[in-house]
C-alpha beads as a LAMMPS data file, in Angstrom:
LAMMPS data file: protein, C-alpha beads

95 atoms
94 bonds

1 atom types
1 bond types

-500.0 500.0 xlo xhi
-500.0 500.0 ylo yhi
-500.0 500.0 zlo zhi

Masses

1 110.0

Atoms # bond

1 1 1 -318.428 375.711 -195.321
2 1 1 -317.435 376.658 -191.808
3 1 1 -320.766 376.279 -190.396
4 1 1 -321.255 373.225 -191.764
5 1 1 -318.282 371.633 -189.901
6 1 1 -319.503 373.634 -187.106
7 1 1 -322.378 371.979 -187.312
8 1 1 -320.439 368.459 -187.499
9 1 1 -318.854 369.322 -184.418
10 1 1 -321.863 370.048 -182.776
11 1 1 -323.565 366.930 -184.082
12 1 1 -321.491 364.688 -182.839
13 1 1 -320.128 365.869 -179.418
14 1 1 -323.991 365.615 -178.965
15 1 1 -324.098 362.149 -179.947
16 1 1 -321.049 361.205 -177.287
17 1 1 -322.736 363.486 -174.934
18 1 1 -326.421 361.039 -175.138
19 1 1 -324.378 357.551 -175.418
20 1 1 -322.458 358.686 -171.932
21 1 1 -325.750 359.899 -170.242
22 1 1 -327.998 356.872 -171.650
23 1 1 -325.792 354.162 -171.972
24 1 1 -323.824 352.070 -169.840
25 1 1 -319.964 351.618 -171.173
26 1 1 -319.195 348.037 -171.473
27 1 1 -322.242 348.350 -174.200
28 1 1 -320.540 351.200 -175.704
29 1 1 -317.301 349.830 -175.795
30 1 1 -318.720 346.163 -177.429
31 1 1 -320.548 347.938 -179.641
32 1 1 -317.121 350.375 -180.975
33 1 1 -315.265 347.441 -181.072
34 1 1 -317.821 345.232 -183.657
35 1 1 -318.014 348.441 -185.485
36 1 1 -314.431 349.033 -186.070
37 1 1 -313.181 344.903 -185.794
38 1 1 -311.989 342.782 -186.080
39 1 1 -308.673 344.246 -185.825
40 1 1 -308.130 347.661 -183.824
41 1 1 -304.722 349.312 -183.781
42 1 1 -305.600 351.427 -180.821
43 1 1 -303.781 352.114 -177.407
44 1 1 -306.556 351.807 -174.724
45 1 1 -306.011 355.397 -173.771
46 1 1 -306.813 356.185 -177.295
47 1 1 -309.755 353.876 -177.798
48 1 1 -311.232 355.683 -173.914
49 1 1 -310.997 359.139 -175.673
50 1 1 -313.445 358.251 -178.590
51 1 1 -315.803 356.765 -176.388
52 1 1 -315.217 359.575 -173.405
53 1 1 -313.933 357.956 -170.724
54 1 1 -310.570 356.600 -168.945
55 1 1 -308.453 354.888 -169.821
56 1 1 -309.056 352.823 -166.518
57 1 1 -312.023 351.984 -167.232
58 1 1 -311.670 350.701 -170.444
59 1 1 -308.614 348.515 -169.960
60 1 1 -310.774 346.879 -166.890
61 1 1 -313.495 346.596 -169.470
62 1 1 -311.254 345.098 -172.161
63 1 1 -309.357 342.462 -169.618
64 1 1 -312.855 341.091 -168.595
65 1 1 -314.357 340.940 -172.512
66 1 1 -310.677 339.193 -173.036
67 1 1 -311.503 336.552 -170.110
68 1 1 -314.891 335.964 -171.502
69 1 1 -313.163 335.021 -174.821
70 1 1 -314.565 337.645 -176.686
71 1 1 -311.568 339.732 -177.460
72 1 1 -307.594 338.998 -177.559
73 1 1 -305.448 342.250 -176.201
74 1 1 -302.186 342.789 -177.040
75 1 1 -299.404 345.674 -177.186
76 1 1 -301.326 348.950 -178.973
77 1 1 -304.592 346.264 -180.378
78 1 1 -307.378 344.300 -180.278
79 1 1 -308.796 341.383 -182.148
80 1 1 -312.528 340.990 -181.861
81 1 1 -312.886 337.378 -181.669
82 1 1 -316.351 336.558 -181.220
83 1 1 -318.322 339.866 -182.126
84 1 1 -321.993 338.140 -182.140
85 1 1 -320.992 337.355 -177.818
86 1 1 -319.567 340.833 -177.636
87 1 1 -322.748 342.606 -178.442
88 1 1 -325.251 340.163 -176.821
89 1 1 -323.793 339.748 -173.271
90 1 1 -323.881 342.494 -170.768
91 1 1 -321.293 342.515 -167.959
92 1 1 -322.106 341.926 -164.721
93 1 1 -322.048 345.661 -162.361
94 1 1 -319.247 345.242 -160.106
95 1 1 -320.575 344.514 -156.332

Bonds

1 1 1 2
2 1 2 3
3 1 3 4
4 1 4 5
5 1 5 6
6 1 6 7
7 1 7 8
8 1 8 9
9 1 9 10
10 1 10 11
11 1 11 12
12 1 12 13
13 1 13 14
14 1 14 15
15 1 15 16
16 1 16 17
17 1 17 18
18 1 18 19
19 1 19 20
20 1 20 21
21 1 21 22
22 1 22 23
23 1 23 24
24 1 24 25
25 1 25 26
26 1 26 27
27 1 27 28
28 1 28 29
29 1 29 30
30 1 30 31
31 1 31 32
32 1 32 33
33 1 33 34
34 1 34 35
35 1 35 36
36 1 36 37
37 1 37 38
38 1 38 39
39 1 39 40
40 1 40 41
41 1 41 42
42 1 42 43
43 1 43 44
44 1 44 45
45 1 45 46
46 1 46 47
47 1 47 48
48 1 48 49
49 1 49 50
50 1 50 51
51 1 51 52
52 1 52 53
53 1 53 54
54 1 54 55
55 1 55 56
56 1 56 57
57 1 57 58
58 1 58 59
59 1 59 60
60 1 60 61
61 1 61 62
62 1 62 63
63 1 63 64
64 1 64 65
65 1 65 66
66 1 66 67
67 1 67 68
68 1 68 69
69 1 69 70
70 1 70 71
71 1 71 72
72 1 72 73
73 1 73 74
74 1 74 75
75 1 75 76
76 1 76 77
77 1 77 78
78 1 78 79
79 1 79 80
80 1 80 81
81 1 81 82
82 1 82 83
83 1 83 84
84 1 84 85
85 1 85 86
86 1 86 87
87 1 87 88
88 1 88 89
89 1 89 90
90 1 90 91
91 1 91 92
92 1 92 93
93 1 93 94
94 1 94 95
């Protein structure tokens, strides 16, 4: 029994560790937020520890989805609004 959450552990802080290497985050964060929508009760510091990152980041991330229409923020959640958009586009890098 103990190796076998072990081995849970294992699997999927290897998981995290290939979507950070080999994917970029606005991808990973559309694609977290279809998969748990449409409605997220999540601070964004909470919702940047499950996919590894900062809280930053994500909230940066989140405002632009939210000025593409994609998303509506508000105080500790998100509404996926348009989940089909949210996985198709790709952001723009920042310049």
């Amino acid at each position: 029994m103990l190796f076998h959450l072990y081995g849970e552990r294992i699997a999927g802080l290897m998981q995290l560790v290939e979507e950070v290497a080999f994917h970029r985050l606005d991808e990973r964060l559309a694609a977290w937020l279809v998969e748990r929508g449409p409605h997220i009760a999540l601070s964004h510091q909470a919702i940047a520890q499950e996919l590894g990152s900062v809280r930053e980041i994500v909230s940066r991330l989140l405002k632009q989805f939210e000025e593409h229409g994609w998303v509506r923020l508000g105080r500790g959640h998100v509404e996926v609004l348009d989940p089909v958009a949210l996985i198709n586009a790709r952001l723009q890098p920042p310049a």
